[in-house]
C-alpha positions in Angstrom: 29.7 -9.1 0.6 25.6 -9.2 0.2 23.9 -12.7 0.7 21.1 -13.7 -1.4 18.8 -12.6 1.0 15.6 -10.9 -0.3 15.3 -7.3 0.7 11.9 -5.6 2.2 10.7 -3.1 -0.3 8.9 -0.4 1.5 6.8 2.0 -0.6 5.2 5.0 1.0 2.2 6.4 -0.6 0.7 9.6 1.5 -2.7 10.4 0.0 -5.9 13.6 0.3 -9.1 12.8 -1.2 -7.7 10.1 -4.2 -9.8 7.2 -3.3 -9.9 5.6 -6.5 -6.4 6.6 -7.7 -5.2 5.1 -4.4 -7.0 1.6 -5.4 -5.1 1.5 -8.7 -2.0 2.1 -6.6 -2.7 -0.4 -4.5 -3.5 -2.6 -6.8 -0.2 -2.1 -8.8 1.6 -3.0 -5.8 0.0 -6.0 -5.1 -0.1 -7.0 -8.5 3.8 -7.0 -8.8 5.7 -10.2 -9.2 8.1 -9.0 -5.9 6.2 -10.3 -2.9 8.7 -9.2 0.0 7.1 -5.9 0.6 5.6 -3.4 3.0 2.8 -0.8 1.7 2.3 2.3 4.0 -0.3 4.5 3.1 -0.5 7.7 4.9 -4.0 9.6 4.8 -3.8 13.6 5.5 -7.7 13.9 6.3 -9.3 12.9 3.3 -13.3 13.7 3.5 -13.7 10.8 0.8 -13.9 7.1 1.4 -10.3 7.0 1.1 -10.4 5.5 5.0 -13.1 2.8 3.8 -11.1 1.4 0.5 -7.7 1.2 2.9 -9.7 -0.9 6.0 -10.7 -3.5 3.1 -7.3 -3.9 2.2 -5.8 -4.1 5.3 -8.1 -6.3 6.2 -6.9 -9.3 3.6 -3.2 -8.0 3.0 -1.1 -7.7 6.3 1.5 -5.4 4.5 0.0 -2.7 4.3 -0.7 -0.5 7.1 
């Protein structure tokens, strides 16, 4: 039998060159009313600033990585 215990949602997002689609994403995540989750992002080389907008986010959200 399952207790009550919240779960960890993991959502993996891998990513080349979408820096503002990967804000919206980011955003929808964070903007969802489950807080007991863990957002990995995994960058295949982008030449955009998609290295930049993940930093600032990491930077004030420790789930994501």
């Amino acid at each position: 039998m399952m207790s009550n215990t919240a779960f960890i949602i993991c959502i993996i997002v891998p990513t080349y060159n979408r820096a503002q689609k990967l804000k919206r994403c980011i955003e929808s995540v964070i903007g969802q009313g489950y807080d007991n989750y863990e957002l990995i992002i995994i960058d295949d080389g982008s030449l955009d600033n998609t290295l930049e907008i993940v930093s600032d986010y990491i930077k004030v959200n420790e789930k994501i990585i």
